[in-house]
Steps between C-alpha positions, in 0.01 A plus 500: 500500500827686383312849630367290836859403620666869408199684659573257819884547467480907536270459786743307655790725442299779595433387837849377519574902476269614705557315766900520486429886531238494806802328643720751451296755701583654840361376789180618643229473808391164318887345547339527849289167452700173582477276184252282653259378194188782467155375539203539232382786786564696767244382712675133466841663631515565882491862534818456754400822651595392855137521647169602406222745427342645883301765592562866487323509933765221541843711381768531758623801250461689196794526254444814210633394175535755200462383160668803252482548160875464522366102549667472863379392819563741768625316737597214292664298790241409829561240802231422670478204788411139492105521667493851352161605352576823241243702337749613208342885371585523099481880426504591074704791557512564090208467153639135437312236592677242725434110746650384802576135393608307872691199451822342446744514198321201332171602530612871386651354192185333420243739551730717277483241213133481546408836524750568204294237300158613566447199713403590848239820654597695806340407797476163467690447819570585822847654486413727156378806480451820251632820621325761259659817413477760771315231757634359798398125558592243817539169529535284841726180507635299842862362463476188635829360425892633455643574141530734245211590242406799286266737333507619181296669222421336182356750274635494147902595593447620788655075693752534235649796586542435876182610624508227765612523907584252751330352822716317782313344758728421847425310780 
């Protein structure tokens, strides 16, 4: 019993540590998120990507995004129309593998935490996609409504150290 309640006791202090030093951290693309309670999964979250997926025939415009191995977004910043349909063109300039996550800060945040985890597979919706080393990749989307949202990459480090760009939508 004795062994039980010290075993327990560490534990606790331990996380007690741990979690006093994660606070202590600077902020980073996930202090994006609001603190609205996560979900158990993305696909429970509303994407909150202004819109939704279209076809390429229907694009009013293409916009060419460059994914580096310096994990940037070139441009990083795009503003597109409300009623806008945009066939977004990822190029892999580098040999790192890459995705172009669409969605806002909440749904970033989460698909970071799930991909982090092992928890979620590429592809399983709409506004993901793998951009493979070297490859060049497109994705359509119609903004339906005004806002801000985002698009970021959530290979291991890459979210975490920026690798993430912005989206405003105007009437």
């Amino acid at each position: 019993m004795y062994t039980r309640v010290l075993g327990m006791s560490a534990a606790l202090v331990l996380g007690i540590i741990l979690a006093a030093c994660g606070a202590a951290g600077s902020p980073s693309p996930s202090s994006m998120a609001s603190q609205m309670p996560m979900e158990s999964s993305a696909m429970e979250m509303e994407i909150g990507s202004l819109g939704e997926a279209a076809d390429a025939g229907d694009a009013d415009r293409a916009v060419h995004i460059t994914a580096t191995d310096q994990l940037t977004f070139d441009p990083d910043e795009i503003e597109v129309q409300v009623g806008e349909t945009i066939t977004f063109e990822i190029e892999n300039s580098g040999t790192v593998d890459h995705e172009f996550v669409l969605g806002a800060a909440a749904w970033q945040e989460q698909h970071e935490q799930e991909m982090q985890g092992g928890g979620m597979e590429m592809g399983e919706e709409p506004n993901e996609l793998e951009v493979p080393a070297g490859e060049t990749v497109s994705i359509t989307w119609q903004f339906a409504e005004a806002g801000t949202t985002h698009f970021g990459c959530h290979e291991p480090g890459h979210f975490p150290a920026g690798m993430v760009g912005t989206i405003t939508v105007s009437e």
